[in-house]
C-alpha positions as CSV (number, residue, x, y, z in Angstrom):
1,X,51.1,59.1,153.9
2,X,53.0,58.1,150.9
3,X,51.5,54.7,150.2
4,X,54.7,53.6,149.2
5,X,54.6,49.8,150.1
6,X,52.4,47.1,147.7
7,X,50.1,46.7,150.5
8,X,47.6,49.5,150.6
9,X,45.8,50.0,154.0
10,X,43.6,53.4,152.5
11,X,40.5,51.0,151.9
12,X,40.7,49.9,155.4
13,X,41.1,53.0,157.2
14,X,38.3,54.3,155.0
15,X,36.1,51.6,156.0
16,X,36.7,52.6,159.5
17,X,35.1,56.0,159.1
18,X,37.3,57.8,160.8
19,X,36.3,61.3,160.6
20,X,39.4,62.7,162.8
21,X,41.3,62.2,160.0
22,X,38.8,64.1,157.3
23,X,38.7,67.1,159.8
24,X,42.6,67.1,159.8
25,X,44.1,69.9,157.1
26,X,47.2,70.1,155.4
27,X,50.1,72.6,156.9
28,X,50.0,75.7,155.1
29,X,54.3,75.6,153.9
30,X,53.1,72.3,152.2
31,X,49.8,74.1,150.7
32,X,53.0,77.1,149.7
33,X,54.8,74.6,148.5
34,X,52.7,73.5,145.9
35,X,51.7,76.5,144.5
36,X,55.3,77.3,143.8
37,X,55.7,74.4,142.4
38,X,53.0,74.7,139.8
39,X,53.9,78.6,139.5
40,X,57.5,77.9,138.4
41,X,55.9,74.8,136.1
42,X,53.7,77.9,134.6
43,X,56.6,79.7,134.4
44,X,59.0,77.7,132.7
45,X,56.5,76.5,130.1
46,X,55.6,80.2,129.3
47,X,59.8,80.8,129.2
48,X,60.0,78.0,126.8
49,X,57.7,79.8,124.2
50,X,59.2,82.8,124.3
51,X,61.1,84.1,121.9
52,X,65.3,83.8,122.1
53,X,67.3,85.4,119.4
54,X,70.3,83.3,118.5
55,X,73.8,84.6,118.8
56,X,77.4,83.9,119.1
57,X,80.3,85.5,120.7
58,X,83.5,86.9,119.4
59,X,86.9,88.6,120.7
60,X,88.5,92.2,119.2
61,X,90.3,95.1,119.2
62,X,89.2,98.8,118.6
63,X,90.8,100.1,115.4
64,X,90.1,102.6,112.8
65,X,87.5,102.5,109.6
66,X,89.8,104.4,107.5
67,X,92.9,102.9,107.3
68,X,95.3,106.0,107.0
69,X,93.5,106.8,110.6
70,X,95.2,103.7,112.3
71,X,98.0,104.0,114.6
72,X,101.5,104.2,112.5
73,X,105.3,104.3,112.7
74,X,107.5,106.5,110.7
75,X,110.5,105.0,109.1
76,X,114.2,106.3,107.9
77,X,114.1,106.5,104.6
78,X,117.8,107.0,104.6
79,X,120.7,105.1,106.9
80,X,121.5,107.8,109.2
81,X,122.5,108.7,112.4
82,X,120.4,110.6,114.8
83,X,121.8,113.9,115.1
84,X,118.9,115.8,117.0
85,X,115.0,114.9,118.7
86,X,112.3,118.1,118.2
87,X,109.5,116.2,119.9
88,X,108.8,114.0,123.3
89,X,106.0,111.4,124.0
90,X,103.1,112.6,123.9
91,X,103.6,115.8,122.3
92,X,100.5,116.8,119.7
93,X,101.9,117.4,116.5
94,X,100.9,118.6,113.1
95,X,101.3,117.5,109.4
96,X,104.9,118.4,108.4
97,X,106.3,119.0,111.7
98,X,109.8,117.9,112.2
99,X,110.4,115.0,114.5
100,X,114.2,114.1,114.2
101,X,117.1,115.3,112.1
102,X,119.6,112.6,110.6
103,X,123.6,112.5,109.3
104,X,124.3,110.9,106.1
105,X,126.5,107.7,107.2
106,X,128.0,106.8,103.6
107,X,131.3,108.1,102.4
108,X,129.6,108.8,99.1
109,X,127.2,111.6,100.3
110,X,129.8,113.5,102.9
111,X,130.4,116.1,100.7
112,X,128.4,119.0,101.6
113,X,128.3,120.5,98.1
114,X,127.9,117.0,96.0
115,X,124.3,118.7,94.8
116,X,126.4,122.1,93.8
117,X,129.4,119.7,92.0
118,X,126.8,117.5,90.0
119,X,124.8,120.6,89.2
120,X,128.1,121.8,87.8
121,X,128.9,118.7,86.5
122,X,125.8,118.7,84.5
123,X,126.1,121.8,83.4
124,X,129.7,121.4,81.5
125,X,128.1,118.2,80.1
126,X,125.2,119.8,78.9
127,X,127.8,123.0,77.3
128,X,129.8,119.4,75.4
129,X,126.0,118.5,74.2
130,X,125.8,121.6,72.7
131,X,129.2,121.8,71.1
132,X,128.5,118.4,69.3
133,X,125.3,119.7,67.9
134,X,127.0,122.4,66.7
135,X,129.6,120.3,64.9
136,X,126.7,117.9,63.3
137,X,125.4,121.0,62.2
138,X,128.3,122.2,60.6
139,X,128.7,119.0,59.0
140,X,125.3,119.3,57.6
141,X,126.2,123.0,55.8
142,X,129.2,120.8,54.7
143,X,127.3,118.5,53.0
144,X,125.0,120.8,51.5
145,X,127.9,122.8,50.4
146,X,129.9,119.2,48.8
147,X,126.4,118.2,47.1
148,X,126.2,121.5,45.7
149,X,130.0,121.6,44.6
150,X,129.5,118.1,43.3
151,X,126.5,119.1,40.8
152,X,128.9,122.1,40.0
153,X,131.9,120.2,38.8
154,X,129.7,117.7,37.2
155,X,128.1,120.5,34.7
156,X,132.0,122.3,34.4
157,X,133.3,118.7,33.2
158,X,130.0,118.0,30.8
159,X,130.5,121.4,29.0
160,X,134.1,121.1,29.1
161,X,133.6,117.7,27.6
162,X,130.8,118.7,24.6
163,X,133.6,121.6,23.9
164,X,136.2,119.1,23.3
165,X,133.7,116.8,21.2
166,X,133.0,120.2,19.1
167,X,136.8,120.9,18.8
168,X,137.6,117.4,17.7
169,X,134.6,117.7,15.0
170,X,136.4,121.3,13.6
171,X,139.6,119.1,13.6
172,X,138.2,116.5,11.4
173,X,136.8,119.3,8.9
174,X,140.2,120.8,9.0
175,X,141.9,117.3,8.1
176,X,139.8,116.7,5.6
177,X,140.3,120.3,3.8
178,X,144.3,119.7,4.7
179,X,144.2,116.4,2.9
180,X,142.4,118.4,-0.1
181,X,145.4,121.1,-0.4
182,X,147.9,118.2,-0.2
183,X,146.5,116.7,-3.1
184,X,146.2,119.9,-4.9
185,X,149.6,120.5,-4.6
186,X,150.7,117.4,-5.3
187,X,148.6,117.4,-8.7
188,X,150.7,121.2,-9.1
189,X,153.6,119.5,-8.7
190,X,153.4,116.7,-10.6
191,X,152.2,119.3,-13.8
192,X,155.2,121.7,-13.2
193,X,157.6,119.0,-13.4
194,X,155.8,117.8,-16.8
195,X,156.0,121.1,-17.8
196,X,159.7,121.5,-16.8
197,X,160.4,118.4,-18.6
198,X,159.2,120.2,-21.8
199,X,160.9,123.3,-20.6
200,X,157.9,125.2,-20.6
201,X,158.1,126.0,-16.3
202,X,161.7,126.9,-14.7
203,X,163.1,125.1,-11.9
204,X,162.1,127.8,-9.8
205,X,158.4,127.8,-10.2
206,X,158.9,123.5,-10.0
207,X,160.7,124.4,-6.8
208,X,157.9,126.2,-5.6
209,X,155.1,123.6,-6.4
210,X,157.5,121.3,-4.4
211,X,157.7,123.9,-1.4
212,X,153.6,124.1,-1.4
213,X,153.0,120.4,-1.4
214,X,155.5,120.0,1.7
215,X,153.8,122.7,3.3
216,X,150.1,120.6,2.8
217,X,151.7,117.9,3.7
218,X,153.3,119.5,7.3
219,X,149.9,120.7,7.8
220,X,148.1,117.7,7.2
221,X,150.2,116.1,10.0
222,X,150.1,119.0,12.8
223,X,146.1,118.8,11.7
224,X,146.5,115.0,12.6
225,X,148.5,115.1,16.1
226,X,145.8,118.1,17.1
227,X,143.1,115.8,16.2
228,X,144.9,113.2,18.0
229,X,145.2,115.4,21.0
230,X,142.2,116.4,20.9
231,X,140.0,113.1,20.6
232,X,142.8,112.0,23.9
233,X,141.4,115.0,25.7
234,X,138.1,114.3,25.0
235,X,138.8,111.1,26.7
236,X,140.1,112.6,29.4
237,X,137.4,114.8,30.1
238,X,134.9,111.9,29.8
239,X,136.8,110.0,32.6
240,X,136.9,113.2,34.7
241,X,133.0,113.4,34.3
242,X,132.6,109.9,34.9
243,X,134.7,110.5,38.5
244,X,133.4,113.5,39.8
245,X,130.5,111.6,41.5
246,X,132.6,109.0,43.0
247,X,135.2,111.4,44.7
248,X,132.3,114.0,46.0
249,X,130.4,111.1,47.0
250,X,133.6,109.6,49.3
251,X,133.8,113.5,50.5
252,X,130.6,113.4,51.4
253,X,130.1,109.9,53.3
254,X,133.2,111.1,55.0
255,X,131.1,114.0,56.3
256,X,127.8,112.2,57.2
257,X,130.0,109.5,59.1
258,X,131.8,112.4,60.9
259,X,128.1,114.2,61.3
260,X,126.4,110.9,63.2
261,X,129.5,110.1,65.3
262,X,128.7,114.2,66.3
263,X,125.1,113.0,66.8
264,X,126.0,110.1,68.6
265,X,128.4,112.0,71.0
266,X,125.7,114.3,71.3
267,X,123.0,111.7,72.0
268,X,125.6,110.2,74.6
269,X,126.1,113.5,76.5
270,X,122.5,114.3,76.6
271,X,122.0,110.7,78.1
272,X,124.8,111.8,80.7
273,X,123.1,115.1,81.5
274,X,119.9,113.3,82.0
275,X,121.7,111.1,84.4
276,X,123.0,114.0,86.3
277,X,119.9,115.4,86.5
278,X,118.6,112.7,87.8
279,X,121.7,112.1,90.5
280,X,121.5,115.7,91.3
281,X,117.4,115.6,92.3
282,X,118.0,112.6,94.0
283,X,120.6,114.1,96.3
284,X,118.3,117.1,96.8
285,X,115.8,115.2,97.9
286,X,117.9,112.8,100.3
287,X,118.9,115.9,101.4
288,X,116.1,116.6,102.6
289,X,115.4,113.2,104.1
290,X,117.7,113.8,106.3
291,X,114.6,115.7,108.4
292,X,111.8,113.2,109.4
293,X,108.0,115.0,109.2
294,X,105.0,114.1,110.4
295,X,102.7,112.6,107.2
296,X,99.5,113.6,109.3
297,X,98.1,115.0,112.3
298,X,98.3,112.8,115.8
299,X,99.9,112.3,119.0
300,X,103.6,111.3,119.3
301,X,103.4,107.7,120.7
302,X,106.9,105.7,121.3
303,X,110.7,106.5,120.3
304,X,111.7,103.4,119.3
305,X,115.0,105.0,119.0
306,X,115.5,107.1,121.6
307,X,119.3,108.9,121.9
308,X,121.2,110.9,120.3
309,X,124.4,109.1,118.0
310,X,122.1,106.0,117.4
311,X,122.3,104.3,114.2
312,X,119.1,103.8,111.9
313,X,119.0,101.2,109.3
314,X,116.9,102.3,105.9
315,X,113.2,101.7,106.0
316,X,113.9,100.9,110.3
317,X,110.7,102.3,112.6
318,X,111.8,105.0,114.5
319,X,108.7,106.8,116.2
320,X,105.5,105.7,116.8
321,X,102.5,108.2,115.6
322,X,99.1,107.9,116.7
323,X,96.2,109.4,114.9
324,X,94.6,112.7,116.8
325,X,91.0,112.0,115.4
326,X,89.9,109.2,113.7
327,X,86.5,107.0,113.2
328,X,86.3,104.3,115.2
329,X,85.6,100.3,114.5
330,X,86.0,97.0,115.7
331,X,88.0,94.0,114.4
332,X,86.4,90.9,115.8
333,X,88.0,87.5,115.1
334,X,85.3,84.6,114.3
335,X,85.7,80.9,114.2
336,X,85.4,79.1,110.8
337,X,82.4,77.6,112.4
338,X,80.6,80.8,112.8
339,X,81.5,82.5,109.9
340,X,78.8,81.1,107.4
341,X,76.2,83.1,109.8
342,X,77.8,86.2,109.4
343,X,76.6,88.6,106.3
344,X,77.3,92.1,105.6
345,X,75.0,94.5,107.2
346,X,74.4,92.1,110.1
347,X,74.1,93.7,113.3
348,X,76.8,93.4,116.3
349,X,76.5,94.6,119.8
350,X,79.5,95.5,121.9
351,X,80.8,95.2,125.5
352,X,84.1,97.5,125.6
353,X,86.4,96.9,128.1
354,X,86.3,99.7,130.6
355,X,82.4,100.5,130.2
356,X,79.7,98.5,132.5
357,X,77.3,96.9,130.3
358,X,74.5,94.7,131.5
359,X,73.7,92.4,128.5
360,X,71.2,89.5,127.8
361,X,72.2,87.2,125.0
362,X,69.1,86.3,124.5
363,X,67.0,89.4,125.4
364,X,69.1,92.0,123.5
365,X,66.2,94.9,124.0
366,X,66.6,94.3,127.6
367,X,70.8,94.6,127.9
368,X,71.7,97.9,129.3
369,X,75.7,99.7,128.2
370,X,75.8,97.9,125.0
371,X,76.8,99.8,121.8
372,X,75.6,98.5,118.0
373,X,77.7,98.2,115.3
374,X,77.1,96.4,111.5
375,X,79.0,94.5,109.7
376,X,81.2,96.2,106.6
377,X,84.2,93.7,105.6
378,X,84.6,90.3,106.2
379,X,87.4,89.1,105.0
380,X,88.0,86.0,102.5
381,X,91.7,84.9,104.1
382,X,92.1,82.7,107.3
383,X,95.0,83.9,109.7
384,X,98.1,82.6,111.6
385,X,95.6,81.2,114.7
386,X,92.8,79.6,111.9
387,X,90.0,83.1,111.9
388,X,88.5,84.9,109.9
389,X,88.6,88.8,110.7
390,X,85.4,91.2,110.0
391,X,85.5,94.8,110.7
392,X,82.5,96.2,112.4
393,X,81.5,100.1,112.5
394,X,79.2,101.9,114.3
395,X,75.8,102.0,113.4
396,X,74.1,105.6,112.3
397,X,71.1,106.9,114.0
398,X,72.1,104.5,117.5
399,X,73.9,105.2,120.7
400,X,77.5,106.7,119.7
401,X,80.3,104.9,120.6
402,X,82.6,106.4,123.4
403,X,85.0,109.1,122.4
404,X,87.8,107.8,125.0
405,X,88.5,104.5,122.8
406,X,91.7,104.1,121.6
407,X,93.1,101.5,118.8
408,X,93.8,98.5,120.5
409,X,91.3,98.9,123.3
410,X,89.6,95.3,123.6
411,X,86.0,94.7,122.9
412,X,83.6,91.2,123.0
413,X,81.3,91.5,120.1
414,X,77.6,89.6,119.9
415,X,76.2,88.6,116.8
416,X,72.6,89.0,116.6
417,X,70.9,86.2,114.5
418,X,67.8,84.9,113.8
419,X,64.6,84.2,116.5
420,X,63.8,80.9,117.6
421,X,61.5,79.8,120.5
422,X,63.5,78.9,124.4
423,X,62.9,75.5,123.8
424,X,64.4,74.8,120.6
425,X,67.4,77.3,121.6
426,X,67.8,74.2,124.5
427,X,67.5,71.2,122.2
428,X,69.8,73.0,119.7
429,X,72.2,73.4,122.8
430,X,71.8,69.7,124.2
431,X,72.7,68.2,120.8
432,X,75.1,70.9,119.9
433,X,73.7,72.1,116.3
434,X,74.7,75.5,114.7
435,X,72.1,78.4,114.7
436,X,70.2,77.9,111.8
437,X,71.6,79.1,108.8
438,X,68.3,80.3,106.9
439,X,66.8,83.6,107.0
440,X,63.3,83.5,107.6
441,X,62.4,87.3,107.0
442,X,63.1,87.3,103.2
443,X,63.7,91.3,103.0
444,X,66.7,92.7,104.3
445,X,65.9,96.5,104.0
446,X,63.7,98.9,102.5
447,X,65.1,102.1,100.7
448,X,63.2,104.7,98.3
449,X,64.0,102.9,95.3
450,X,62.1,99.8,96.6
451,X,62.4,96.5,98.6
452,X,65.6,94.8,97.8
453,X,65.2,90.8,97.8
454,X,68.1,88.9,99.9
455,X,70.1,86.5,98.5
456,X,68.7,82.8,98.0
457,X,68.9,80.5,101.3
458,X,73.0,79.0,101.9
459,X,72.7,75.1,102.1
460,X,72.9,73.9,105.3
461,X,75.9,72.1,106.7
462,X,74.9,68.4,107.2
């Protein structure tokens, strides 16, 4: 009876002892029925106390750690045309291995002996560097030699000028003793003819007197015009003293202007030999661009140019190399609202595509086919679809990830945070909070040096 209506009849039936009814047992489903019923009410109070750890979900790729590991293309560094192919799809190949061989497409490197004409180019330049040293260096002897040559003339003119001063100094003496004769014999004469006026002297010796005095005289004035001569020459001298500087100088600016335009042609062909050089390694080495090698060991992947006669662009892909050996990771993409709960170091399990895996979010220890991994980069920089991208690598001393993953395989990573109890995992759920953001364990890991503390508690998002 389910005493549904307001008016209760239980009192009267008791009242009618009715014992039928006392001896009268319940069926035994219904009896069944209620012990399940208070079994699963056990059951689900016991599951709400248990512990749940908190987690969140995230899509990736399989990559590699090391970034020279991950799957590359190899580009022309030259315009070119493909000439010949030394490798298929899929061939293994090794560091340095040839893949394709290119022709030069530009007029300007046709010639199949430009290296041999620039190396001959530079070395006639480099012969016209030399022969302009050589003429600054002549020039230099030159102006050793005029500096010397000046200093020369300069003590030839000084002596030749203190000889003239001495000669001009003799001169005077003599005009002086010249000037004495003349008035000697002009006192002789003047006595004679006295004397001849009294008739004590002939006209002969008179004659005689008059003969001396005009000699005197004569050589007074040659003793003069000498003097004359001389103290002119002296003068002369002077001014040539006074110019030798001036016209050796002129020579030699003359030769110093003629020695730096040597250096300066010199200077110029060295600059044009370095630029040969240069020109002449450069098309030794695009010479040798013209073969594309492997940079590293791997497997040929795709010809993105396949053909022979096809056209490359510079710096245009042209085969695909995938790495033969390499350590693998995981790039999983999180949501802005998960990434506060990620940290470095935090552990990730893994579900890769292709491998059965039985997994519990909230019973980790009991998944089965899942492989762990810890967080090593996350990165600061949102992309093109608004996440942030962490790379996850294996974790040491666990289950080692499958040697058949390839970069690009896909992968669904699970965060493992913090423990809470069943029933506040369901009220978080039902009024759609975060995870918590605080760490309750306030150690992160133990090493020999000692316990490192964590980092203070992040404020939560309100």
């Amino acid at each position: 009876m389910l005493n549904l209506s307001p008016q209760s009849v239980t009192e009267n039936v008791r009242r009618m002892n009715l014992s039928a009814l006392e001896r009268v047992d319940l069926p035994n489903g219904q009896r069944l029925f209620r012990a399940w019923i208070f079994a699963m009410i056990a059951f689900c109070l016991v599951i709400l106390f248990m512990p749940w750890r908190q987690n969140f979900r995230a899509k990736g790729t399989v990559t590699a750690l090391d970034a020279t590991d991950r799957p590359q293309s190899i580009h022309s560094t030259l315009p070119g045309r493909v000439e010949a192919w030394y490798v298929f799809e899929g061939d293994t190949v090794k560091r340095g291995d040839t893949i394709a061989r290119l022709s030069e497409i530009k007029s300007d490197y046709f010639d199949p002996e430009l290296v041999e004409r620039t190396a001959a180019m530079r070395t006639a330049k480099s012969s016209s560097a030399d022969g302009y040293l050589a003429k600054a260096a002549a020039l230099a002897r030159q102006i050793i030699s005029l500096e010397q040559e000046q200093d020369l003339k300069r003590r030839e003119y000084q002596n030749k000028y203190e000889q003239s001063l001495l000669y001009v100094t003799t001169l005077e003496a003599d005009l002086v003793q010249q000037i004495a004769q003349l008035d000697i014999a002009a006192y002789q004469e003047r006595r004679t003819d006295s004397l001849y006026q009294r008739g004590l002297k002939s006209l002969s010796d008179l004659e005689a007197k008059r003969l001396k005095t005009q000699e005197a005289r004569a050589k007074k004035i040659a003793t003069e015009n000498k003097l004359e001569q001389s103290q002119t020459e002296v003068e002369q001298t002077r001014i040539a003293l006074e110019g030798v500087d001036p016209t050796y100088e002129g020579k030699i600016a003359k030769a110093e202007s003629e020695r730096q335009s040597a250096l300066t042609a010199y200077y110029t062909s060295i600059g044009d030999v370095t630029k040969l050089s240069n020109q002449e390694t450069n098309y030794r080495i695009r010479r040798d661009f013209g073969y594309v090698i492997v940079p590293q060991d791997g497997v040929v992947g795709k010809i993105l140019t396949p053909g022979i006669g096809e056209t490359v662009k510079e710096g245009e892909a042209i085969v695909t190399i995938l790495p033969k050996g390499f350590r693998a990771a995981v790039e999983l993409y999180v949501e802005p609202f998960n990434l506060p709960l990620i940290r470095l170091g935090q552990e990730v399990r893994f579900l890769f595509d292709g491998w059965p895996a039985v997994f519990f979010s909230g019973w980790p220890g009991l998944s089965y086919g899942t492989f762990k991994g810890e967080v090593v980069a996350i990165d600061n920089i949102i992309d093109s679809k608004g996440r942030y991208r962490i790379l996850v690598r294996p974790l040491e001393d666990e289950r080692a990830w499958p040697e058949a993953l390839r970069p690009g395989s896909g992968a669904e990573g699970v965060a493992l945070l913090g423990e809470v109890f069943v029933w506040y995992e369901l009220w978080r759920q039902l009024n759609a909070f975060p995870p918590d953001y605080y760490q309750d364990d306030r150690f992160v890991k133990k090493t020999e040096e000692g316990v490192k503390m964590k980092a203070p508690a992040k404020t939560v998002i309100k």
